[in-house]
PyMOL CGO cylinders between C-alpha atoms (Angstrom):
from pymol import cmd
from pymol.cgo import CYLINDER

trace = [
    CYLINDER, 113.30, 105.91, 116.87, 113.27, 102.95, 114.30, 0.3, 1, 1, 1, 1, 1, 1,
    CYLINDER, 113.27, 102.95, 114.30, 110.22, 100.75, 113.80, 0.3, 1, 1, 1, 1, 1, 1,
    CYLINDER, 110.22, 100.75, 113.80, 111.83, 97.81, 112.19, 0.3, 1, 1, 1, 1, 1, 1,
    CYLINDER, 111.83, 97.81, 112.19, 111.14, 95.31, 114.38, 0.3, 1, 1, 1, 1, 1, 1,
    CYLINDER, 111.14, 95.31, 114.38, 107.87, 92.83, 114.64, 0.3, 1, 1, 1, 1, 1, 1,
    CYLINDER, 107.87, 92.83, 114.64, 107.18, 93.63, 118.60, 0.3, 1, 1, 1, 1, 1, 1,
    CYLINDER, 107.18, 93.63, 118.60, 107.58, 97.20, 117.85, 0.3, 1, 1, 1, 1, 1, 1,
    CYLINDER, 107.58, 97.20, 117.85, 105.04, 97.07, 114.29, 0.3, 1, 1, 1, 1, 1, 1,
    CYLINDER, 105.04, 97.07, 114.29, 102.59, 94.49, 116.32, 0.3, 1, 1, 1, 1, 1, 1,
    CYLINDER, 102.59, 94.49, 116.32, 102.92, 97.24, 119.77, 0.3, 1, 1, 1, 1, 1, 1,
    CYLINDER, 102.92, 97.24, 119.77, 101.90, 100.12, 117.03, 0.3, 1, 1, 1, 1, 1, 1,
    CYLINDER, 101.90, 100.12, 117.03, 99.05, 98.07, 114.90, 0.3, 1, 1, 1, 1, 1, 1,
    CYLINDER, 99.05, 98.07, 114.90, 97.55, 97.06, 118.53, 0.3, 1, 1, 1, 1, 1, 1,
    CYLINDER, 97.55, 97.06, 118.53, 97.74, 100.71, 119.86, 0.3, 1, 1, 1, 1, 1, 1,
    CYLINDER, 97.74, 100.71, 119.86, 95.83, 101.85, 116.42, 0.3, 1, 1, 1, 1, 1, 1,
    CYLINDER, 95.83, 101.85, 116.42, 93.45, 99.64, 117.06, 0.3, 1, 1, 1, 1, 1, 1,
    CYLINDER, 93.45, 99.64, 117.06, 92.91, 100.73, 120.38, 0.3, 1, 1, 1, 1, 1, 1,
    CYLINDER, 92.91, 100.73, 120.38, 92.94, 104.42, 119.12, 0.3, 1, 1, 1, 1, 1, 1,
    CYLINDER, 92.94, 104.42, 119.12, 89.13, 104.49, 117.59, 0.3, 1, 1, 1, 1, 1, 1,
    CYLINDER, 89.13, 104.49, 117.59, 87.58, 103.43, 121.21, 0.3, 1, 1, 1, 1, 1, 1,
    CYLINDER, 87.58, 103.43, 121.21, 88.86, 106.32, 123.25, 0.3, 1, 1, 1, 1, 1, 1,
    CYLINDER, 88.86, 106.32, 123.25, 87.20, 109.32, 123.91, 0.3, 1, 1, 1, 1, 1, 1,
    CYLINDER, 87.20, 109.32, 123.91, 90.00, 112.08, 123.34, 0.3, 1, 1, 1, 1, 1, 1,
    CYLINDER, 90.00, 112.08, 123.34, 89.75, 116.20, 125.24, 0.3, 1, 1, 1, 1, 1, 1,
    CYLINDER, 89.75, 116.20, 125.24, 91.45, 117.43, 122.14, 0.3, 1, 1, 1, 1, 1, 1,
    CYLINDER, 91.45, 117.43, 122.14, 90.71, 116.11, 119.01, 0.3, 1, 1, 1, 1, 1, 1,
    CYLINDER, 90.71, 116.11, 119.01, 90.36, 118.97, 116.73, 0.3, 1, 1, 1, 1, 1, 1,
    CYLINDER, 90.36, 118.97, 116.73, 93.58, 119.58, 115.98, 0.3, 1, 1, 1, 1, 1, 1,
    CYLINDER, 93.58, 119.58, 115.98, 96.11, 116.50, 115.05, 0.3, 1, 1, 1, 1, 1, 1,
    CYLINDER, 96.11, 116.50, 115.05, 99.20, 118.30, 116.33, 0.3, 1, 1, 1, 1, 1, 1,
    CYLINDER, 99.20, 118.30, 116.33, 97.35, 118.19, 119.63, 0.3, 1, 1, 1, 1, 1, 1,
    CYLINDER, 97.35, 118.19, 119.63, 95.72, 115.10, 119.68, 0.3, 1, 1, 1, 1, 1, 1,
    CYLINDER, 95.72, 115.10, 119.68, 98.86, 113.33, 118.58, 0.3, 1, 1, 1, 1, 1, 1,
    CYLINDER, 98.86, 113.33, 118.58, 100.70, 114.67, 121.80, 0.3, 1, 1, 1, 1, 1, 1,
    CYLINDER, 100.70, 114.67, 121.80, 97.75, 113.81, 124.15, 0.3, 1, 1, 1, 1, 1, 1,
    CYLINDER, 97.75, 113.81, 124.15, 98.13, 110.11, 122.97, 0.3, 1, 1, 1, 1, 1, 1,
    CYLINDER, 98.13, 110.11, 122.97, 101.97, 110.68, 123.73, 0.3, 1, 1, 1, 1, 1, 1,
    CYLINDER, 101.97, 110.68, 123.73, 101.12, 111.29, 127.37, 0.3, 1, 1, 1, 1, 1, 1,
    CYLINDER, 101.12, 111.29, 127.37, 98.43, 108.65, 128.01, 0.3, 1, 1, 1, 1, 1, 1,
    CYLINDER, 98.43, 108.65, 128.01, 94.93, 106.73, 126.72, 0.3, 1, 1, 1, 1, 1, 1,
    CYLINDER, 94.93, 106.73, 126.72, 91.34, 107.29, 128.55, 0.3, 1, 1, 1, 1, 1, 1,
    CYLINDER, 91.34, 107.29, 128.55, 92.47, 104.19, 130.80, 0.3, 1, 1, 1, 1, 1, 1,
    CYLINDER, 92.47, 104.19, 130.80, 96.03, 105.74, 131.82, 0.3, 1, 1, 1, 1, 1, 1,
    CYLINDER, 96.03, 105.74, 131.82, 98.02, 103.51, 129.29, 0.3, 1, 1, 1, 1, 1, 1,
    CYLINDER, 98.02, 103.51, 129.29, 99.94, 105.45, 127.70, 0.3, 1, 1, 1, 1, 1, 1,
    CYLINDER, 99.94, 105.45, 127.70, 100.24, 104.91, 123.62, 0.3, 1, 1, 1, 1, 1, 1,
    CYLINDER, 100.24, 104.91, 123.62, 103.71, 106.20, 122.95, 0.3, 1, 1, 1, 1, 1, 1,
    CYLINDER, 103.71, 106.20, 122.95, 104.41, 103.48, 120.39, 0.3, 1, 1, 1, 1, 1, 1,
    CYLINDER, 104.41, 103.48, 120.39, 102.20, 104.95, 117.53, 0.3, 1, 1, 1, 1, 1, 1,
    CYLINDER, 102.20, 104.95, 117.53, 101.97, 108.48, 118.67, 0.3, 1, 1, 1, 1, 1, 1,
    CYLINDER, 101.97, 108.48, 118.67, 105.78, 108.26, 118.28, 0.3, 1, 1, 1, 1, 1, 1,
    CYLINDER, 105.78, 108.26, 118.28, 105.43, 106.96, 114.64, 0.3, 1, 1, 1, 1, 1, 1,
    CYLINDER, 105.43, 106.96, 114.64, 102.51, 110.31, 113.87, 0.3, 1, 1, 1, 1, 1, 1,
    CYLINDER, 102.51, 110.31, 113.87, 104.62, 113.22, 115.03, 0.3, 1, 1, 1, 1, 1, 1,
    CYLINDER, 104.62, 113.22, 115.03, 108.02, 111.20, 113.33, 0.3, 1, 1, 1, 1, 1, 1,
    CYLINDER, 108.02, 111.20, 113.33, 105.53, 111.53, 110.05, 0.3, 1, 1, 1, 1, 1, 1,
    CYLINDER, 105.53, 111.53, 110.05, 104.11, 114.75, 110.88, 0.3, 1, 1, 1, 1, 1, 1,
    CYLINDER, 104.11, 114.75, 110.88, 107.46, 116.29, 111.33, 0.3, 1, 1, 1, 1, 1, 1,
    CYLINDER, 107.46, 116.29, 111.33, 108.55, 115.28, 107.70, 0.3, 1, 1, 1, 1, 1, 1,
    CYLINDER, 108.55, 115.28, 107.70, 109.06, 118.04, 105.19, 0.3, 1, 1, 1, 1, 1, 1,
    CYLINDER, 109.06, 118.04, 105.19, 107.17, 118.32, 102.52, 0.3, 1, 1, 1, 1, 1, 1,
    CYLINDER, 107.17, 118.32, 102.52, 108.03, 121.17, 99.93, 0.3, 1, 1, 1, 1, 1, 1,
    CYLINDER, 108.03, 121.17, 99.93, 106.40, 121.96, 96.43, 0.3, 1, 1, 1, 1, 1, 1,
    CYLINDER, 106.40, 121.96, 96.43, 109.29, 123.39, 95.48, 0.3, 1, 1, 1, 1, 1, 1,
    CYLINDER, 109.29, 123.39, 95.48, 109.65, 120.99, 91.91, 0.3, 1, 1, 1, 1, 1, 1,
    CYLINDER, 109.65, 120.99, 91.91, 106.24, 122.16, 91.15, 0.3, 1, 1, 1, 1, 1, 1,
    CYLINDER, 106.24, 122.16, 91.15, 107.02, 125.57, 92.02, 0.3, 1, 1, 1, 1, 1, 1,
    CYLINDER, 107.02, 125.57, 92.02, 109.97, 125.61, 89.99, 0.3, 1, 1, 1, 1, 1, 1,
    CYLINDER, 109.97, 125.61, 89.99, 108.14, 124.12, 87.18, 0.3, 1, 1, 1, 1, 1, 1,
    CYLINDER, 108.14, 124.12, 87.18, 105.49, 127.05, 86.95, 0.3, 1, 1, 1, 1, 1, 1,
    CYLINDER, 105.49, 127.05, 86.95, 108.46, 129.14, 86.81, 0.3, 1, 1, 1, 1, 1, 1,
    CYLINDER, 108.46, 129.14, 86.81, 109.77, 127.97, 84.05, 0.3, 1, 1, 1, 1, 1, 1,
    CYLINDER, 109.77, 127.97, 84.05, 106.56, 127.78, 82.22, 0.3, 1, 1, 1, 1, 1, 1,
    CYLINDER, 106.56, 127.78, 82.22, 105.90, 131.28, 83.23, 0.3, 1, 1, 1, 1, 1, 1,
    CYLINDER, 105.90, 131.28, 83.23, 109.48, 132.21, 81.63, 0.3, 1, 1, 1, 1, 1, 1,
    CYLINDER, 109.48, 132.21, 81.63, 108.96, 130.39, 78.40, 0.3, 1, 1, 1, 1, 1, 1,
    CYLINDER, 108.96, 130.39, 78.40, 105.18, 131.51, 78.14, 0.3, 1, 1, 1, 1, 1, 1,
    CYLINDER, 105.18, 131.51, 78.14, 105.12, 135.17, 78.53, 0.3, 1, 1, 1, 1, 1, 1,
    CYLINDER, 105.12, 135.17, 78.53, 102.70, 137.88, 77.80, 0.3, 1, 1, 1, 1, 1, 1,
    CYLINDER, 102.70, 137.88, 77.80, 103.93, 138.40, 73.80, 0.3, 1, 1, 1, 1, 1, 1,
    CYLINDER, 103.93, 138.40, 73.80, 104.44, 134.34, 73.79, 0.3, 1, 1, 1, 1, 1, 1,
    CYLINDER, 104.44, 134.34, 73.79, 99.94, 134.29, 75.09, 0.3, 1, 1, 1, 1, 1, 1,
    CYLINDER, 99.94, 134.29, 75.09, 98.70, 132.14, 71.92, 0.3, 1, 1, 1, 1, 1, 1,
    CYLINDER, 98.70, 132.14, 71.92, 101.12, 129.42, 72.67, 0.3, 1, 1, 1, 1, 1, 1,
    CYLINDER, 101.12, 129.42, 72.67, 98.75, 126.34, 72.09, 0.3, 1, 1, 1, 1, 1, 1,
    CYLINDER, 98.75, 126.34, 72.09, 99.19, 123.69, 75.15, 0.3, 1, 1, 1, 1, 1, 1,
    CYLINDER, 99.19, 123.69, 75.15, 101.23, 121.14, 72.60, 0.3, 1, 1, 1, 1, 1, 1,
    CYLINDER, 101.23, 121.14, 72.60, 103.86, 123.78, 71.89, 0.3, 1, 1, 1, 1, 1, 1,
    CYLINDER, 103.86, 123.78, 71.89, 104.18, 124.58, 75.47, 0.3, 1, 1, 1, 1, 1, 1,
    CYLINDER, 104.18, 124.58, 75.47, 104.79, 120.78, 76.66, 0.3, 1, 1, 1, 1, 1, 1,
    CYLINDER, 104.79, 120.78, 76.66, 107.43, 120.80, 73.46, 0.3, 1, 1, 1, 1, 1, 1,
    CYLINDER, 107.43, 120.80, 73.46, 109.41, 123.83, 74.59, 0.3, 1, 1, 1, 1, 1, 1,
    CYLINDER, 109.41, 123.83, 74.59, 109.13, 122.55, 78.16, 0.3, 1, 1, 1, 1, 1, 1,
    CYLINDER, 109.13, 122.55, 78.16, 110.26, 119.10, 77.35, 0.3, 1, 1, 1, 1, 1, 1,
    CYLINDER, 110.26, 119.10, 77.35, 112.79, 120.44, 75.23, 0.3, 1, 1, 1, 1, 1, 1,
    CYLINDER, 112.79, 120.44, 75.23, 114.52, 122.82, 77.74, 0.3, 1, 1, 1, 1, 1, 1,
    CYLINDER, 114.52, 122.82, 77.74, 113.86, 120.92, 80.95, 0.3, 1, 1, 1, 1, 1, 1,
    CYLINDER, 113.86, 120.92, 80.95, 113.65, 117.24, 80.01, 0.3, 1, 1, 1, 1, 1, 1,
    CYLINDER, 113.65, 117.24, 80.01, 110.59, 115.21, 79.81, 0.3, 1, 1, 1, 1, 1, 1,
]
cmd.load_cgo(trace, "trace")
């Protein structure tokens, strides 16, 4: 689904709007509340427009793998006979091996 166009950004901000005023059975859990608003609103509208646009976003990977990686390499260069490494030399050898 793209939301490129005006009548489908001015459907979405409307149904947001409309989104604080509704009493919802699920809330507690976004996953779930998301696909309630898929199905319908408290008057039997149905709010497909931006529930479409939450679960696209939810469903978006997100990884730490850089930052994982990065602690990896840190752990590599610092090890246990390497302990008294001050924080400066660290960022230096870091910077140096791995780019700034």
């Amino acid at each position: 689904m793209v939301f490129d166009d005006a009548a489908t950004i001015t459907r979405i901000d409307f149904q947001w709007k409309k989104v604080h005023r509704i009493k919802w059975i699920e809330a507690s859990d976004t996953l779930f509340l998301w696909a309630e608003m898929s199905y319908r609103d408290a008057t039997g509208e149905n709010l497909t427009r931006i529930s479409q646009l939450a679960l696209t976003l939810l469903s978006l990977p997100h990884s730490n793998a850089d930052v994982e990686r990065i602690f990896s390499h840190m752990n590599i260069v610092q090890i246990k006979l390497r302990n008294r490494l001050s924080i400066r030399s660290l960022n230096a050898i870091m910077a140096i091996k791995y780019g700034p």
